[in-house]
N, C-alpha and C positions, 0 to 999 in steps of 0.2 A: 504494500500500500504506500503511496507517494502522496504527501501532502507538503505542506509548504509551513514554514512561518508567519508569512502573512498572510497567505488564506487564512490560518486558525485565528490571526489576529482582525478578521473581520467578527469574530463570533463573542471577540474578549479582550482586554486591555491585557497585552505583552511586549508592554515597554520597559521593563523593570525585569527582564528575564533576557539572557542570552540564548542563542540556537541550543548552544552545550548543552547549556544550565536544562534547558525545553525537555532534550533528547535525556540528559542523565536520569530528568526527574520521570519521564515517560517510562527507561528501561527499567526503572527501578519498581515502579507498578504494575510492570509484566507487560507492557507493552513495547518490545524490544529495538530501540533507532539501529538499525544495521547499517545506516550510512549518512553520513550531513556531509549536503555536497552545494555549491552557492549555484546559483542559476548562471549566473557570469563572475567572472573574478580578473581584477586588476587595480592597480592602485595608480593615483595622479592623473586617473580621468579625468576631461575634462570636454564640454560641447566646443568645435571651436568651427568658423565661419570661412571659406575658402574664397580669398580675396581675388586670388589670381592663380593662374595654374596654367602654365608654358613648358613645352617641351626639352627634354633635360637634353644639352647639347650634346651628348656624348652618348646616347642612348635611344634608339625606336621604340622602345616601351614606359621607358619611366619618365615621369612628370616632376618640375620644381614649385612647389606650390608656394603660397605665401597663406598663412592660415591663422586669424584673428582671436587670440584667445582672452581671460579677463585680464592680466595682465600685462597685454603686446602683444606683435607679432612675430611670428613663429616661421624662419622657412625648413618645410620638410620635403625631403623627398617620396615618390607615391607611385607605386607599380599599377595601382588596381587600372583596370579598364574605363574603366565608370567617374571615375574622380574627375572634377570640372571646375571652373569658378561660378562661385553663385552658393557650392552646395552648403551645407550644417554637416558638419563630422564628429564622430568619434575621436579623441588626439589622446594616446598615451604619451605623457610629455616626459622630457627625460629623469631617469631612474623612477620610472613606472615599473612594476614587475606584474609581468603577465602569467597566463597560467605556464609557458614554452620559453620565454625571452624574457631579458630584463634591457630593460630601453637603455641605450647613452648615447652619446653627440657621437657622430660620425660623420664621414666624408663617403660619399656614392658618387665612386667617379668622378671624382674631382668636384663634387659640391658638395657644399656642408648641408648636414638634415640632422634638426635638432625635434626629437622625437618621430612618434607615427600617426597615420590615420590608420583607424583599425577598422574591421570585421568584424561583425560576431562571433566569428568561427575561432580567430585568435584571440576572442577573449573566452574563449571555452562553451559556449551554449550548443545545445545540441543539436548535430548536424541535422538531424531529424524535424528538425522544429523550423530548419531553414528553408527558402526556397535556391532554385540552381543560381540565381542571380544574386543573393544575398552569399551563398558560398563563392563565387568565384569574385565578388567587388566589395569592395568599404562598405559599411552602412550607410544609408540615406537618411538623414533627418529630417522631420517636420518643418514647416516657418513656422511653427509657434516654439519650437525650441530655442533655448535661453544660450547665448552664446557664455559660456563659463559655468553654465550648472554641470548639477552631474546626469551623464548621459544614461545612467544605469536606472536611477530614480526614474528616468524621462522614459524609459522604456520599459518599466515595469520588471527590473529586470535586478534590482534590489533586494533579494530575497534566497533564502536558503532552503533548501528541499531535504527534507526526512525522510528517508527509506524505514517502514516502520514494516516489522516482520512481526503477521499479525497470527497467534496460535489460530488452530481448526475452529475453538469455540468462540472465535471473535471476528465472525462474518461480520457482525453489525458497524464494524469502524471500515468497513469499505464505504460508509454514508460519513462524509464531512461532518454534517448534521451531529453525527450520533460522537461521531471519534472526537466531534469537540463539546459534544458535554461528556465524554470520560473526560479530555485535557482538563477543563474548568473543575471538574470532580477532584484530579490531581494537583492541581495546584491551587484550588480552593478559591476559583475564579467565577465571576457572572458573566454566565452565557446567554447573551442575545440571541438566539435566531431571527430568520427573516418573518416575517407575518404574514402567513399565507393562508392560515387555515378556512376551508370552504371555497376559498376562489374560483372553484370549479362548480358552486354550487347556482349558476345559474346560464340563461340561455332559453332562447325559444325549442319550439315543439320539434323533435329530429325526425326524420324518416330513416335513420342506422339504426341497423338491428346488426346484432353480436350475438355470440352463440357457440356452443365446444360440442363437439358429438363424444369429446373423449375426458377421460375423469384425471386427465393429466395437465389438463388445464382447468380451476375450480373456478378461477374468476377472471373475467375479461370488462376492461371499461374500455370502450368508444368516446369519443368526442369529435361534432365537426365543427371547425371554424373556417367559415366562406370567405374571407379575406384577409390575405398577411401578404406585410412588405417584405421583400426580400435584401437583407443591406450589413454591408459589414457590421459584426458584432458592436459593442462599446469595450472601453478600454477592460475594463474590470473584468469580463466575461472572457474575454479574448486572455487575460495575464494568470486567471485559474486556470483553463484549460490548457496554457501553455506549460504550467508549473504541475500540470497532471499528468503531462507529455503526449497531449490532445489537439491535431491540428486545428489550430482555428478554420472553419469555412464561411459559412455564412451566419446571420442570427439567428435562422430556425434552425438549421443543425446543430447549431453551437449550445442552442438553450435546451434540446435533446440529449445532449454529452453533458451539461453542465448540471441537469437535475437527475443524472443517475447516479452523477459523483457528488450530490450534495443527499440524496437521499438512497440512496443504495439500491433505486431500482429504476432499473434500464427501462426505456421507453424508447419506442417508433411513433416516426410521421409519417404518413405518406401522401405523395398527392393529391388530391382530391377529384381530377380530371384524369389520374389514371388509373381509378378505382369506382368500384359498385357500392351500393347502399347496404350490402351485408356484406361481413366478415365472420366464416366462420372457421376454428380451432380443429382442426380433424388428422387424423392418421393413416394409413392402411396406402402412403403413395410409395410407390418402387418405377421413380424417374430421377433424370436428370435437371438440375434447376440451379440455373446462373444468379450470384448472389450480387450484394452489393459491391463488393470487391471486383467483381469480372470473370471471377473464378466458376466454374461447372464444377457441382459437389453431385454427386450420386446417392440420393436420397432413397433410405430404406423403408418399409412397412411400418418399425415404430417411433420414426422420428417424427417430431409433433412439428403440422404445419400450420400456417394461416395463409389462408383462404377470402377469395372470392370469387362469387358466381361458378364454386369448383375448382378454379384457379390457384394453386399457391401464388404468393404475394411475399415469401418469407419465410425463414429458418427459426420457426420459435423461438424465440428468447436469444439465439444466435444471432442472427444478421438478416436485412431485408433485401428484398429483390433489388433489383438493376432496373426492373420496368417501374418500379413504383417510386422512385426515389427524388427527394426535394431538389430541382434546380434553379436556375436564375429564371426560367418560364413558371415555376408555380404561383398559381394566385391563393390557390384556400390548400386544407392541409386535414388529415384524419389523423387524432393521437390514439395510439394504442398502449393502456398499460394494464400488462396482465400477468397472472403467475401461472407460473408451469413448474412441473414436477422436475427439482431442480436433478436427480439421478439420471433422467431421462436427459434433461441438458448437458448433463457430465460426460454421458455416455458418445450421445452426439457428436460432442464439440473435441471427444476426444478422437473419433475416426476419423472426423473428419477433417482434424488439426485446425479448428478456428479457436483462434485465442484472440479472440478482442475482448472490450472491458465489459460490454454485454455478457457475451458467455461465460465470463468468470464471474460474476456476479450472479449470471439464473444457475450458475452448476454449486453454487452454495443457497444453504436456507437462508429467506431473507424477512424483513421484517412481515408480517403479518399485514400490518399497517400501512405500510411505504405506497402501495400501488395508488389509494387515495391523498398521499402525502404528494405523490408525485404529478398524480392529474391537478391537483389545486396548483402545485408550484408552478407548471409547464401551463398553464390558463393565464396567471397572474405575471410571468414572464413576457409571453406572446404578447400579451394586450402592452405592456407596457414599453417593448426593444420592438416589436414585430407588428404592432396599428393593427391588431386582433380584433376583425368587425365580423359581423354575421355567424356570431358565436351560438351554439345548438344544445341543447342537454344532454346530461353525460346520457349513452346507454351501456346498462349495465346488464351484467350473464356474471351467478353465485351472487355473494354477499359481503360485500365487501366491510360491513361493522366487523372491530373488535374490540375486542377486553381486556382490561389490565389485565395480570396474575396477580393473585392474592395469594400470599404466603405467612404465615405465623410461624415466627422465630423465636427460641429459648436463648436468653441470657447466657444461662449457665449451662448448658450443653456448647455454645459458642464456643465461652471461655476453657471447658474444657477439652474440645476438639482442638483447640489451638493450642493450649498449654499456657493461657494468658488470663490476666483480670481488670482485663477492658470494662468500660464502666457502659451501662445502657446508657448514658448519653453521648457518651464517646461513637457507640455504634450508631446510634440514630443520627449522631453528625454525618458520618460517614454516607449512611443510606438516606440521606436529608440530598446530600452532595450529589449522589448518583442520580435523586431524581424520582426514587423506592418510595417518598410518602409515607415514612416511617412513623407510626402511632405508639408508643410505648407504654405499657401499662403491666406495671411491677416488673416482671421475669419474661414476660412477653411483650414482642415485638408484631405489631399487625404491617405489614408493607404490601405497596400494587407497583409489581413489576412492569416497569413501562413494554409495548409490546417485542420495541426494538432489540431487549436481552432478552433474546429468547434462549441464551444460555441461561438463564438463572431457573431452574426447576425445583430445588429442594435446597433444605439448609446448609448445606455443605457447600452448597453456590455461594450461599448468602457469607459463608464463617470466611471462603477466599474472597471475596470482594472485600472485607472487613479487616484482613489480615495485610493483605498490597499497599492499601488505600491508607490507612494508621502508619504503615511501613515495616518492614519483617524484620528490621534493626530493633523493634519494641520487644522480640524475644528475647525473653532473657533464659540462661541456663539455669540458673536458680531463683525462684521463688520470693519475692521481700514476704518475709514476716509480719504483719500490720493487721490492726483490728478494722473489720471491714465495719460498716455501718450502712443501713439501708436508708437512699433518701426518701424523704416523703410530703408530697404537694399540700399545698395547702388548697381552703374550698375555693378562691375564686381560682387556680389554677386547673384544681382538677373540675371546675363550672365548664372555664374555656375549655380545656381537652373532652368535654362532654358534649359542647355546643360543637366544637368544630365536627368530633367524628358522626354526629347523629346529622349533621346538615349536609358533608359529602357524602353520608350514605345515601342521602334522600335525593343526592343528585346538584348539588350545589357546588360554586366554585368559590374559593376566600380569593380576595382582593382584599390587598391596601392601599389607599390612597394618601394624599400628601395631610397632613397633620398643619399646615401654615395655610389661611385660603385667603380671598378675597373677602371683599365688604358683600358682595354676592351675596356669599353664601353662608354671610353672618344677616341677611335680612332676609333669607327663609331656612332659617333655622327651622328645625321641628325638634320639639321637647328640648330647646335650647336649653343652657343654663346661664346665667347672665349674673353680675357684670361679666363683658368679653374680655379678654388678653388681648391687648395691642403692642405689640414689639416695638421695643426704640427705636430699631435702624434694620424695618426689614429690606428683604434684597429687592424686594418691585413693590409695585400696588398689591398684586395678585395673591402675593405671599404677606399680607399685613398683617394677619391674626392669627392665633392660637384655633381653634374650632372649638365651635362650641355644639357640632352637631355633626351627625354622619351624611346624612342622606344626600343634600348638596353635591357634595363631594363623588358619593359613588353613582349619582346623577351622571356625573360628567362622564366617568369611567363606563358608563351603561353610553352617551351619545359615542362617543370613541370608538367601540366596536360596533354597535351601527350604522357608526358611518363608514366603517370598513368592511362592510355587509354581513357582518356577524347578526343576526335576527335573534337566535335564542339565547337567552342568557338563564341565569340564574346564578346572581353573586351576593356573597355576602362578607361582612367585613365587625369584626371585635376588635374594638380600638375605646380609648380614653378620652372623654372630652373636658373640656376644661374652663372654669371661670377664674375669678382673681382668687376666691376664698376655698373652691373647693374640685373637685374633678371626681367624675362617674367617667364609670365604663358602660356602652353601650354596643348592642348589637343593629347593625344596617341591615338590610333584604331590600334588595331591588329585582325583578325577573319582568320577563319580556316573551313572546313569542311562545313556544311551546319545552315543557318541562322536559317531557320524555317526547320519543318520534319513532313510529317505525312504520317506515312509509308502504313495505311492503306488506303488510299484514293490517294497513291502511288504522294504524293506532295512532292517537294523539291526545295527548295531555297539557291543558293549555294553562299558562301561567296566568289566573284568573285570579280575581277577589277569594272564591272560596280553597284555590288552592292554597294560598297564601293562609288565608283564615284555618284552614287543616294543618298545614304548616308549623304554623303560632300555638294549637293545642295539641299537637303534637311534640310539638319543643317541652311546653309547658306540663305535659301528660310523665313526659318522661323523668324530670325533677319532681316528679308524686304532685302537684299544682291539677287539680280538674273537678269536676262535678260543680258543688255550688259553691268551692272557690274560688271560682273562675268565673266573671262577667262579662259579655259581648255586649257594649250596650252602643246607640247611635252616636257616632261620632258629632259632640257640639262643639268642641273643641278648637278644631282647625280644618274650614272648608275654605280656608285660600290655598291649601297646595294638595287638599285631597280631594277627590270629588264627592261631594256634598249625598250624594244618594248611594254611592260604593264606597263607605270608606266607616270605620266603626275603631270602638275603643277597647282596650282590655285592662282588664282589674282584678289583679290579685286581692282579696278581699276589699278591703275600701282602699287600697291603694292603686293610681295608676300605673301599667308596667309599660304598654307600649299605645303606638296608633298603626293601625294599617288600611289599605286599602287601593284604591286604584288613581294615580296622578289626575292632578286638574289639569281640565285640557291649556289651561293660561301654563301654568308652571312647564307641562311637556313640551309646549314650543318656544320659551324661553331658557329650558337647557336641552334643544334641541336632542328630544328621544321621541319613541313612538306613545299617543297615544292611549294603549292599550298596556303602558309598563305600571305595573304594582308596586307598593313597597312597605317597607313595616321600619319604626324603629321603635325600638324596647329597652328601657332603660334595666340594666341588668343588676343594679344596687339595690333594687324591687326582690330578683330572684333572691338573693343572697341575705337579704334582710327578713324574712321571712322562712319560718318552719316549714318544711312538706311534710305532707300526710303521709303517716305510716303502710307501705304497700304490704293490704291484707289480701289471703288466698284462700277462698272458696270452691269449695269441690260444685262441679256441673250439675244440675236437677237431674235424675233419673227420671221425671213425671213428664208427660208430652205436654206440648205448649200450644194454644189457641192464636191463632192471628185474626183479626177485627178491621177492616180497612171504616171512615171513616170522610166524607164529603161532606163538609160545614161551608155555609153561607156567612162570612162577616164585614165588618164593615174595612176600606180599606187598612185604616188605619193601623187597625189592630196586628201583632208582631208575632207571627208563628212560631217562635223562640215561647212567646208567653202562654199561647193556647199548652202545647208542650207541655211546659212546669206545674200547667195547672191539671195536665191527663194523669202527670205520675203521681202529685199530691193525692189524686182520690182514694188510691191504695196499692201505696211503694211496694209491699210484700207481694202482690201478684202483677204490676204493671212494670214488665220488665225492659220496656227498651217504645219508643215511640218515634215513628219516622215518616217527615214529611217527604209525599212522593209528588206532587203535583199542587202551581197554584193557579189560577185559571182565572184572566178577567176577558170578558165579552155576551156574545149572547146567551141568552136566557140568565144574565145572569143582573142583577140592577148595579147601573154606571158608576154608585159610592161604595158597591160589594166586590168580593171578590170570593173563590173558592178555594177551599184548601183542602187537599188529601191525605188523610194522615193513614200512618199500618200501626196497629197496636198489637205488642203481646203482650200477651197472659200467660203464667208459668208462674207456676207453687214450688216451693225444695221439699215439699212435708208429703202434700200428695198429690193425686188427680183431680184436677177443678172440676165441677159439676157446670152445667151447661147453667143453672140457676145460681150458683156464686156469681160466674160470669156474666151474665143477665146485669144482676144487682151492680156491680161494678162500673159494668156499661153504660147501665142509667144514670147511674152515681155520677157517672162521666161527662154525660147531656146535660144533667141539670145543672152541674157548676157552670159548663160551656153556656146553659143559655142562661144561666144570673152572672154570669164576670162578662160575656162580650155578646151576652144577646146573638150568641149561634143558630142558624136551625140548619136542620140534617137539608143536602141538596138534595130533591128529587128528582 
């Protein structure tokens, strides 16, 4: 695997580290540098300008140049063909040392040359990367190149390449992506990636259909896009692939080679004008079939092909045809990313000797994940290098969701697999780093192995990750003697570690947002605390105050991802607010779009008033807080930033804990989100400050249970929460659960009424109801309904 320096330095700040330093700390964590090698190498470079340049008199080949550097001019003498006045050069000036020569003043023929114009090739870059004309003349420089900078910097060509020799079980660091959140893992670095996620997710109605006849291919995504420019890459694009030792071509090829090595899974284009509306995966061809190379491969019965109209089009996961391939005539373009049975690629690519970076990439297991990693990325690329118009929806063949791993890990079987007494926060650093979402609690560790380690299966994965990553210098041969002690949370710590785990499980993401905001969002505060903190000398307007509220804040963080067409969220955030005298902790909730999605199975759960409101008593259910502890009551509070008829309060006995409900449409287009976004804040010194009820357990009735459905007529006004409280009051011991199904205003019904459906049961622990208990109950039921809200039964 070949990466670079400054590739990983796009993922991370490694200004404060040497190549060495990179590669020591790399091999030292099992990931072995087998070789640092610079992209070019020479010293006393310098850009220099060629004033003049006449034939050397004593010579038909060599030239006397006169060549403009920052401090004077320079005359050299100059063999290459190519060398002119007018040009920008490369100049190793004297006692420059090259990677073959070391430069000094000399005499050619009887004229003096005081340095050289160089070539790439004599400053060492790889012949392979060159073209015929670049090996046989000097380099050519840009006019925007700076006469006295350095030519290396100016050509991307500053940089040092890592030969990293990578074990069987770390297929995963052939993705950029992944090898630089291990690097940032190792050296305890924050890793950026780029923002791509979903970018694929949208497009008009496609007529591509996709499809495998064979179970060696599970899943195949299509994509068309009816219009792309075809035009040299940018610089960036073009200085990875070079340092990957990837001919630059053009920007759709380029962005094709550039997202297999950023995400580990190879993808095809193909032309769009020389392909059919289906592709489909199939097997069983014993032909001949010219690839993209020009080569004629002899294709067997189980080599897995793609297809169209019958047609192979391409060597699975190997290399595409010769007929289908992107030129300077293409207008639109079809992406292919799909997985194949990577043995089956092994087997292939070994008969048939193709080693390109495709094949070695499908003849290993790859991420799980990567193929929707890689349509998002190659969407979000085209539109933006390649004027990606007449974009289509993805089509898709299998199922392209997956799932973390979830793993439970013991402390003390770690430490004694290793011989160590690593402390659980020691190891949750560790698997915090990696990325594992490590939950600790006591002697176990709960962690969701991202899907990209797909080495990680069992604890023993987990004790090597743990033992590299700390450093295997922490072995010691003997043992320290010291009395261990067990640490232990206090409640609002183990509050948080309750709130966070019960809210990703239910599908939620933590965000933090900045703790300093504007006057904003000190003037829709919710459940603010006041006086505010105003900082003496803060760094803008924007950062003037301490916060004295959450939601503002993840307000912002909820428009930010939709305006980078992120739709579904669901975030939440535990943070400290603060006045001059005092500071609470509060919990945020913002959600938007839909909770959970499964589009194939046409399910959806939408981040609504009452999921939110389930949500909040469920939070609350879970700290023992519910039944008649717990009060829903109409939100009077604050209808300038909730909407006034969706939005409601809660009340730990008479104290209030939180507001939630659905944004006012004023506040949603003043911090630009949708509409339809929820949100809750709960002030959590409520939860903490208060006793929970003792959770008691009851064995299940063995007596069968009666169900009573119930249609009342009442006025609108009246609150179906209250009918409720008043069905169980009549007789708690047998009115075991009461549930509104239905409310209904229109005809047959009068315009200040409305209907409401309720199921009632009945069930006794003692014994079997008689149909006359239940009778008497029922009446019991109507007459409170018709003296508390003037109910009558609907007919």
């Amino acid at each position: 695997m070949i990466t670079s320096k400054k590739w990983l330095s796009q993922y991370m700040n490694l200004s404060d580290i040497t190549a060495q330093q990179l590669a020591d700390k790399m091999t030292e964590a099992g990931l072995e540098v087998e070789g640092i090698e610079p992209l070019a190498q020479g010293t006393h470079l310098e850009i220099g300008y060629v004033r003049e340049c006449v034939d050397h008199p004593d010579s038909d080949h060599l030239h006397v140049c006169q060549v403009e550097l920052a401090d004077g001019c320079e005359q050299i003498v100059c063999g290459a063909p190519n060398v002119r006045a007018g040009l920008k050069v490369i100049v190793a000036k004297v006692g420059a040392q090259l990677p073959e020569v070391e430069i000094k003043k000399s005499v050619i023929r009887g004229v003096e040359s005081n340095g050289m114009i160089c070539s790439l090739l004599e400053l060492g870059v790889d012949p392979k990367q060159l073209s015929d004309d670049q090996k046989n003349g000097i380099e050519e420089l840009g006019e925007d190149a700076v006469v006295g900078g350095n030519p290396l910097a100016y050509l991307g060509l500053d940089d040092v390449l890592l030969d990293v020799g990578l074990t069987p079980n770390r297929s995963d660091c052939l993705a950029s992506f992944a090898l630089a959140k291990e690097v940032g893992a190792i050296l305890h670095k924050k890793v950026t990636l780029p923002d791509f996620e979903n970018a694929s997710d949208i497009g008009e109605k496609t007529q591509l259909k996709v499809s495998s006849t064979t179970d060696k291919c599970p899943l195949f995504l299509g994509k068309v896009i009816k219009e792309v420019t075809i035009k040299p890459s940018p610089k960036w694009i073009q200085e990875i692939l070079h340092a990957a030792g990837v001919k630059s071509i053009n920007n759709v090829v380029d962005i094709s080679n550039l997202v297999m090595l950023e995400t580990g899974q190879p993808t095809h284009f193909y032309d769009i004008n020389k392909m059919h509306q289906d592709i489909v995966v199939s097997t069983g061809f014993d032909t001949v079939y010219t690839a993209l190379d020009g080569v004629d491969y002899k294709i067997e019965p189980e080599d897995i092909m793609i297809t169209t109209h019958g047609e192979p089009v391409g060597i699975a996961g190997l290399m595409g045809g010769d007929d289908s391939k992107i030129d300077e005539t293409t207008k639109g373009i079809i992406i292919e990313v799909a997985t194949f049975d990577y043995v089956q690629c092994r087997n292939t690519a070994r008969r048939l000797n193709i080693t390109s970076d495709a094949s070695i990439r499908n003849s290993k297991e790859i991420e799980p994940g990567a193929p929707k990693k890689a349509m998002d990325r190659c969407v979000q690329l085209l539109i933006e290098y390649a004027d990606a118009k007449g974009i289509e929806e993805t089509a898709v063949y299998g199922d392209p969701h997956v799932e973390d791993t979830a793993l439970e890990v013991s402390v003390e079987r770690i430490n004694k697999r290793l011989g160590t007494q690593f402390s659980a926060e020691e190891m949750c650093d560790v698997l915090q780093w990696l990325d594992f979402s490590p939950v600790c609690e006591g002697d176990r560790i709960s962690i969701s192995v991202p899907s990209y380690r797909s080495d990680i299966k069992i604890e023993a994965d987990v004790s090597e990750e743990i033992i590299r990553l700390i450093g295997y210098d922490r072995l010691q041969s003997t043992l320290p003697l010291m009395e261990m002690t067990q640490g232990e949370l206090d409640n609002r710590q183990k509050m948080n570690r309750r709130i966070r785990t019960l809210l990703t499980q239910l599908g939620l993401y933590e965000c933090e947002s900045y703790t300093l905001v504007s006057q904003k969002h000190i003037d829709d505060a919710i459940m603010g605390v006041e006086p505010v903190v105003e900082l003496a000398s803060p760094m803008s307007e924007d950062r003037k105050y301490v916060r004295n509220t959450l939601l503002p804040s993840m307000l912002d963080v909820m428009a930010y991802n939709q305006n980078r067409s992120v739709k579904d969220l669901a975030l939440f955030e535990l943070s400290h607010i603060y006045s001059e005298n005092k500071n609470e902790e509060h919990l945020g909730i913002v959600m938007s779009g839909a909770m959970q999605k499964s589009r194939w199975q046409k399910i959806e759960l939408k981040a609504d008033f009452y999921a939110l409101k389930g949500l909040a008593e469920t939070l609350l259910s879970d700290f023992g807080f519910e039944g008649s502890r717990v009060k829903i009551k109409e939100n009077d509070l604050d209808t300038t930033h909730f909407h006034p008829y969706a939005s409601a309060l809660i009340y730990i006995g008479k104290e209030l804990f939180g507001i939630l409900g659905v944004i006012h449409p004023m506040m949603a287009k003043k911090y630009d989100v949708s509409s339809d976004c929820v949100m809750m804040e709960a002030n959590l010194e409520v939860l903490l400050n208060n006793k929970a009820s003792k959770i008691k357990f009851e064995g299940i009735s063995k007596y069968p249970s009666v169900t009573r459905d119930l249609a009342l007529v009442v006025k609108k006004e009246i609150k179906a929460g209250d009918i409720v409280e008043t069905i169980k009051r009549c007789d708690r011991a047998i009115v075991k659960n009461v549930e509104v199904f239905d409310v209904y205003t229109g005809e047959h019904v009068a315009s200040d009424c409305k209907s409401i459906a309720l199921s009632i049961l009945f069930q006794s622990k003692e014994k079997t109801l008689t149909d006359q208990e239940i009778n008497n109950v029922h009446q019991k039921i109507l007459d409170a309904l018709k003296k508390e809200y003037d109910a009558e039964l609907r007919g």
